[in-house]
GUVEXNU-404416 format. One record per residue (C-alpha): y, z, x; residue number from 1. Coordinates in Angstrom, 1 decimal. Each point is the difference from the previous one (the first is absolute). Layout:
<pts>
+--------+--------+--------+-----+
!     c2 !     c3 !     c1 !  nr !
+--------+--------+--------+-----+
!      Y !      Z !      X ! NUM !
...
+--------+--------+--------+-----+
</pts>
This chain:
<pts>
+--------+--------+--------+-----+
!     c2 !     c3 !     c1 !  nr !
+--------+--------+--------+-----+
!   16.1 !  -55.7 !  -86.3 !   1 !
!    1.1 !    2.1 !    3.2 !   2 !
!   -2.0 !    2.4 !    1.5 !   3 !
!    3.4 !    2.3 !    0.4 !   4 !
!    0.4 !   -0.2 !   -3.5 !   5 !
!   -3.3 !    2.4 !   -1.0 !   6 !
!    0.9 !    2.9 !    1.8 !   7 !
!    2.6 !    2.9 !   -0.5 !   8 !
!    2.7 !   -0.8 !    2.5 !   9 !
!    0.2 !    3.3 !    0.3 !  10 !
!   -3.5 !    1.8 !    1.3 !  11 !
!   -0.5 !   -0.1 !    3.8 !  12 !
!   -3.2 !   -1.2 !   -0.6 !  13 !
!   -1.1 !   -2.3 !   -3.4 !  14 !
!   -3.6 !   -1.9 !   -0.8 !  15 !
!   -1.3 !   -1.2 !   -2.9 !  16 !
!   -2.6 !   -1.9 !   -1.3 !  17 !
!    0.7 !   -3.7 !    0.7 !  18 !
!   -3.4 !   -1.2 !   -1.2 !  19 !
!   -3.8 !    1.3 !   -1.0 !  20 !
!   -2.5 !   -2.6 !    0.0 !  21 !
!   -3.8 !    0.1 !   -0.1 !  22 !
!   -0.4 !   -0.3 !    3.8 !  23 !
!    3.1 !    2.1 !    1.3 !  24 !
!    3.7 !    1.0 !   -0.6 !  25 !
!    3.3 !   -0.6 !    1.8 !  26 !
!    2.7 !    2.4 !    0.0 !  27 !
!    3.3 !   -0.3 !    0.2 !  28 !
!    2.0 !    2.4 !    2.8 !  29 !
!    3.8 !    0.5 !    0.7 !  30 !
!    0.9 !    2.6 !    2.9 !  31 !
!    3.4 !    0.4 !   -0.1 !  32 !
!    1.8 !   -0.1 !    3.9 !  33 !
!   -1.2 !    3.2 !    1.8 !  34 !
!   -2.6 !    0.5 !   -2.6 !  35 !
!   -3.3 !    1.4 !    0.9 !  36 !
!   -3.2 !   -0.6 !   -1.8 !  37 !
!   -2.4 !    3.1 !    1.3 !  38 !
!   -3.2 !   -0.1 !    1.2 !  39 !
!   -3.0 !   -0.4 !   -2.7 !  40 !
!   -3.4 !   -2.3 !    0.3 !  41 !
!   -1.0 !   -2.7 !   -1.4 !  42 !
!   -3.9 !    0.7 !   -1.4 !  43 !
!   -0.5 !   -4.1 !    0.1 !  44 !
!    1.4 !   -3.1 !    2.6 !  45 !
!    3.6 !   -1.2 !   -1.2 !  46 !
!    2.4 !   -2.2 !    1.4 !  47 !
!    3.8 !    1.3 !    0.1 !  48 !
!    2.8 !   -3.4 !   -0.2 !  49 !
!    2.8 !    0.2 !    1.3 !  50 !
!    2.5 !   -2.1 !   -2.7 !  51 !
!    3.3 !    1.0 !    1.4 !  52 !
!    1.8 !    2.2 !    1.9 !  53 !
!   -1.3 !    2.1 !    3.1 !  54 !
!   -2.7 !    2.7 !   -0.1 !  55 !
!   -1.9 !    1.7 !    2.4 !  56 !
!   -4.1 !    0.4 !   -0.7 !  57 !
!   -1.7 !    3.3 !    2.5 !  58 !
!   -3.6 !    1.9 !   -0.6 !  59 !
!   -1.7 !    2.5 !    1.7 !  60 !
!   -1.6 !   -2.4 !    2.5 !  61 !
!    3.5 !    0.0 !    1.5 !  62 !
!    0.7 !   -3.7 !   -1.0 !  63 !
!    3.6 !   -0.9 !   -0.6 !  64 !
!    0.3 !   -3.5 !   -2.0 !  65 !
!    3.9 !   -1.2 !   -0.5 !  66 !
!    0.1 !   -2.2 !   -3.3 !  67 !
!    2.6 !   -2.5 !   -1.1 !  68 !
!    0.1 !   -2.6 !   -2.6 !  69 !
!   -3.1 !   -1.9 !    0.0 !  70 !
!   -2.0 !    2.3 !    2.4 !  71 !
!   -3.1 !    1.9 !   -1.0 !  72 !
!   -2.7 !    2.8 !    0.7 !  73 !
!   -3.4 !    1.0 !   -0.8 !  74 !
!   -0.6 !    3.4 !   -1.1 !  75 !
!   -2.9 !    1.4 !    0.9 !  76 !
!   -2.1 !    2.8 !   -2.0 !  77 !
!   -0.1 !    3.6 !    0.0 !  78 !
!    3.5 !   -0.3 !    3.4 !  79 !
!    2.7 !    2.2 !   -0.8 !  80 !
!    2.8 !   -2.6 !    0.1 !  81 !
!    4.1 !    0.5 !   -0.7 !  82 !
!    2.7 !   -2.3 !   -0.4 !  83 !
!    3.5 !    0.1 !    1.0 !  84 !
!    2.6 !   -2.6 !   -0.4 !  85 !
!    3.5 !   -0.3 !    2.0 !  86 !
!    1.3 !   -2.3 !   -2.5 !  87 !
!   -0.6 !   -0.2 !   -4.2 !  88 !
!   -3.5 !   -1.8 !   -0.4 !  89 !
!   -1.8 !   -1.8 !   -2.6 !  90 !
!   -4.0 !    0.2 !    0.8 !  91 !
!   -2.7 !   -1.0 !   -2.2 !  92 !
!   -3.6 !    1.6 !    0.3 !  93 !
!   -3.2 !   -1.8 !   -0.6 !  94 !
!   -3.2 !    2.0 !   -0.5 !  95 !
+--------+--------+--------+-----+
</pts>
């Protein structure tokens, strides 16, 4: 299965539930090019991968993280962050 294959082609923004488990869930995320994901919190630690494509990770502690396939981030609780992506991107969230 593709990851590109879940979402609606096209919403600017797409995530669904990949997997729930008994310790955590992973959701899948497509942000179309130019697509903005606004600025929310996360209330426990996740981990944002980037699977392809090019996105952008920023929070209120002014940090600016560029993602490409393969690269990563930790989220950290209760930080407004945003994400914007210069090029269609396939992410996958782990919480």
């Amino acid at each position: 299965m593709k990851l590109r294959d879940l979402h609606n082609q096209a919403k600017e923004v797409s995530a669904l539930s990949l997997f729930k488990g008994e310790m955590g869930t992973a959701t899948a995320i497509q942000l179309k090019e130019n697509g903005l994901l606004k600025e929310h919190i996360t209330k426990t630690p996740a981990l944002l991968l980037c699977i392809t494509g090019h996105v952008i990770y920023e929070d209120e502690t002014a940090k600016r993280i560029e993602l490409h396939a393969g690269d990563y981030v930790n989220i950290v609780p209760n930080v407004k962050h945003w994400l914007v992506a210069p090029a269609l991107a396939q992410l996958v969230l782990l919480k």
